[in-house]
N, C-alpha and C positions, 0 to 999 in steps of 0.2 A: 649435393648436400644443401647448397644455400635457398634450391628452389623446394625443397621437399618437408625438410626438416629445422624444426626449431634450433639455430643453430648461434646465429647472433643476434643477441637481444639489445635494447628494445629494435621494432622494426626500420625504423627508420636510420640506424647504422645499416642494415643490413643492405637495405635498398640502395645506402649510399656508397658500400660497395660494390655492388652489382651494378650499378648504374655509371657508378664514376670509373672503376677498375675494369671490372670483370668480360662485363658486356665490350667496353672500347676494345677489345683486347690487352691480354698481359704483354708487356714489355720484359725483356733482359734485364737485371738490377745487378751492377757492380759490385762485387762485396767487398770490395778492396778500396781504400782512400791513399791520396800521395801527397795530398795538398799540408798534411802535418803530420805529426811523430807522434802523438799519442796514440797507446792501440795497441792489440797486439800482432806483433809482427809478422806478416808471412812467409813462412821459412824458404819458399821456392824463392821469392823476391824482398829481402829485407826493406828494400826504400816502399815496401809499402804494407800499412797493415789496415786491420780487417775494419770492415765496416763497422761501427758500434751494432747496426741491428739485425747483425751476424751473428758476433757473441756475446750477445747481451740476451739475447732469446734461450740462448743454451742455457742459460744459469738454473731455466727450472730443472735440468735435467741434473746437472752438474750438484748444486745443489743436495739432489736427493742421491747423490752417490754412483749417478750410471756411466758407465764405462770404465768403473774401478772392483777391487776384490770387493769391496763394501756396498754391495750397490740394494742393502735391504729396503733401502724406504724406497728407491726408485720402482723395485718390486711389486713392492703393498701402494703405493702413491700410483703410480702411471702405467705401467706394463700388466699388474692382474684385472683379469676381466670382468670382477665387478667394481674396478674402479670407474667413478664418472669426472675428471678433467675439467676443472671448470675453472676459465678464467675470468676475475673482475676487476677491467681495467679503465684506464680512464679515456675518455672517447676521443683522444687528441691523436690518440697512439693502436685505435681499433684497426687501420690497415695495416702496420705490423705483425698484430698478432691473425689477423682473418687470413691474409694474402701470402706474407712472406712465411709467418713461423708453419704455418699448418703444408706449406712446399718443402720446407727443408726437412718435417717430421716424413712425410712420405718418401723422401727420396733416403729416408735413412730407413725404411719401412719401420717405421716406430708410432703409436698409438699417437691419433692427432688429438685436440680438446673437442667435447661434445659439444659444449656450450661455450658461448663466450659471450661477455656483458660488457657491452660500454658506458659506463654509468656518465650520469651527465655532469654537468657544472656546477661549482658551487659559487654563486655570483655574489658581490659585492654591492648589495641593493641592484640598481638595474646593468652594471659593469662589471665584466671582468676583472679580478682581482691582478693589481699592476704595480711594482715597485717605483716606476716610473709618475705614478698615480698616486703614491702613495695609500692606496687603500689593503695592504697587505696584513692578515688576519696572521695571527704566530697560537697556533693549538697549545703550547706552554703555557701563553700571559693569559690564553679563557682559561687555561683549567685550573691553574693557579688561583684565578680570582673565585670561578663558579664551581670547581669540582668537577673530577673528571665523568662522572656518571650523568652531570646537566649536557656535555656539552656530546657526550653520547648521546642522548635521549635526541638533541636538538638537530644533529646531523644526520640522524638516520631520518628523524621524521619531516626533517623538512628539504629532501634529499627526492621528488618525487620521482617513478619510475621512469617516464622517457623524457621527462622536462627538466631542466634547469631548476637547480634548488636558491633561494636567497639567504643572505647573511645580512642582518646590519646587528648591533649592539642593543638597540630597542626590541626589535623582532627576537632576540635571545632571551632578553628579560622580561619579554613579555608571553612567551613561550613556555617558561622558567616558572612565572606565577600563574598562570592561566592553565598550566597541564600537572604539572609536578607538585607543586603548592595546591591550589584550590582542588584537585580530582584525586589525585594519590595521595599528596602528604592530607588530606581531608578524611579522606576512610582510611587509612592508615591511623590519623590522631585518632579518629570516633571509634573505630575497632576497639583500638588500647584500653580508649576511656571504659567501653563497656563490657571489657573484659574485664579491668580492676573494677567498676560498681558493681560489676552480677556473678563473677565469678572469683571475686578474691585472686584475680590473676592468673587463674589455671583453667584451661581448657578441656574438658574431658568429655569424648567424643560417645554422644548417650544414644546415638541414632535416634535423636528427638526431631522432624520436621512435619509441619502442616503442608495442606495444599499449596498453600501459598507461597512455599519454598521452590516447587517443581521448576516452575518458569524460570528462575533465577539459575537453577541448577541445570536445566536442557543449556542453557544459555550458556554457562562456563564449560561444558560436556561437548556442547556441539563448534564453540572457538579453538578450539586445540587441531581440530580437521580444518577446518578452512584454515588457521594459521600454516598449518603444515604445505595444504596447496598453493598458500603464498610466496609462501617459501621456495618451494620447489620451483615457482617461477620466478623466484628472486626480486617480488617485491614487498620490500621489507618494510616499506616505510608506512605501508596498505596495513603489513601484520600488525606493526604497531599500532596503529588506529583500530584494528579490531580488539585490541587485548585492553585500550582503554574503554572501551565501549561495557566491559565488562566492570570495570572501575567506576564509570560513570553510573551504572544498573547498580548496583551495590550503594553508591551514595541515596 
């Protein structure tokens, strides 16, 4: 599967599976810890319980109800066959989900994930985000101050596909006025405006366009397919720049 089929994204998790795991050969992995008490227990051996990335993997399953009387979403979610399994996780934690979870889903013969994403970092100017460092970003105190839809906008788009994304407080705000403010909230205002001067605030769709429309219209017609194929390979932050480009033609 890792050599055939697009299976973990971007490529360079993939390889560094296969390169670092796969290829050396697989080792035996412990599921069991003694060293502490947290965990749940193993009932053959009480002084020891399970590894966290034993049953911390099951939760997706667990979760959607499987291996109980209620087990509808696990149904329509994982086990039916046009479900597609997709996980997106964070790249610290991509051999868990490639190595270990997709062994224990076979050895239960249960549908493994198709895809699986390890998205990159979100760094703190040119470092890792560190309590130690104090450069620790809290998603409450931005959305509090900027609104939760700026700080969407910001993370997805500056989030790129296989590379490391930045943060600093400048780069937000100036992201903030330079996409949002001057490109949207811009045709946004000018829209409004020239709908109260020309049409008294009512829109009514008279199928009135010139030539000069076509371009503008192939162009919003033909963004909805390539967003879709961005999508489908999960890169979002791409979609998002083509959807402004659209915003930008309109201004």
């Amino acid at each position: 599967r890792y050599e055939g089929e697009k299976v973990i994204y971007p490529v360079n998790r993939k390889n560094e599976m296969l390169n670092t795991f796969i290829k050396p050969g697989l080792e035996d992995l412990c599921v069991s810890r003694t060293s502490f008490s947290r965990g749940v227990p193993i009932r053959e051996n009480p002084k020891h319980v399970a590894y966290v990335w034993l049953d911390a993997l099951c939760n997706y399953l667990s979760a959607l109800g499987y291996g109980t009387d209620h087990d509808e979403l696990y149904q329509k979610f994982w086990a039916s066959e046009e479900s597609e399994i997709i996980h997106v996780i964070g790249a610290d934690i991509t051999r868990f989900h490639t190595i270990y979870w997709p062994i224990m889903l076979h050895a239960l013969n249960l549908p493994i994930p198709k895809r699986i994403f390890g998205h990159p970092w979100l760094l703190f100017g040119n470092d890792k985000m560190s309590k130690s460092k104090g450069n620790i970003v809290y998603a409450d105190d931005l959305v509090n101050k900027y609104g939760v839809d700026a700080i969407r906008y910001y993370l997805i788009h500056e989030m790129p596909f296989a590379s490391d994304g930045t943060f600093t407080n400048e780069l937000l705000v100036e992201s903030i006025n330079s996409n949002l403010a001057n490109i949207l909230g811009n045709l946004v205002n000018r829209t409004i405006g020239m709908i109260n001067k020309y049409f008294n605030g009512v829109v009514e769709n008279k199928n009135i366009f010139e030539e000069v429309d076509d371009e503008l219209k192939d162009l919003v017609l033909d963004t909805k397919d390539i967003v879709d194929d961005k999508m489908e390979n999960l890169k979002i932050a791409d979609s998002l720049d083509i959807i402004f480009d659209i915003f930008r033609r309109c201004n």
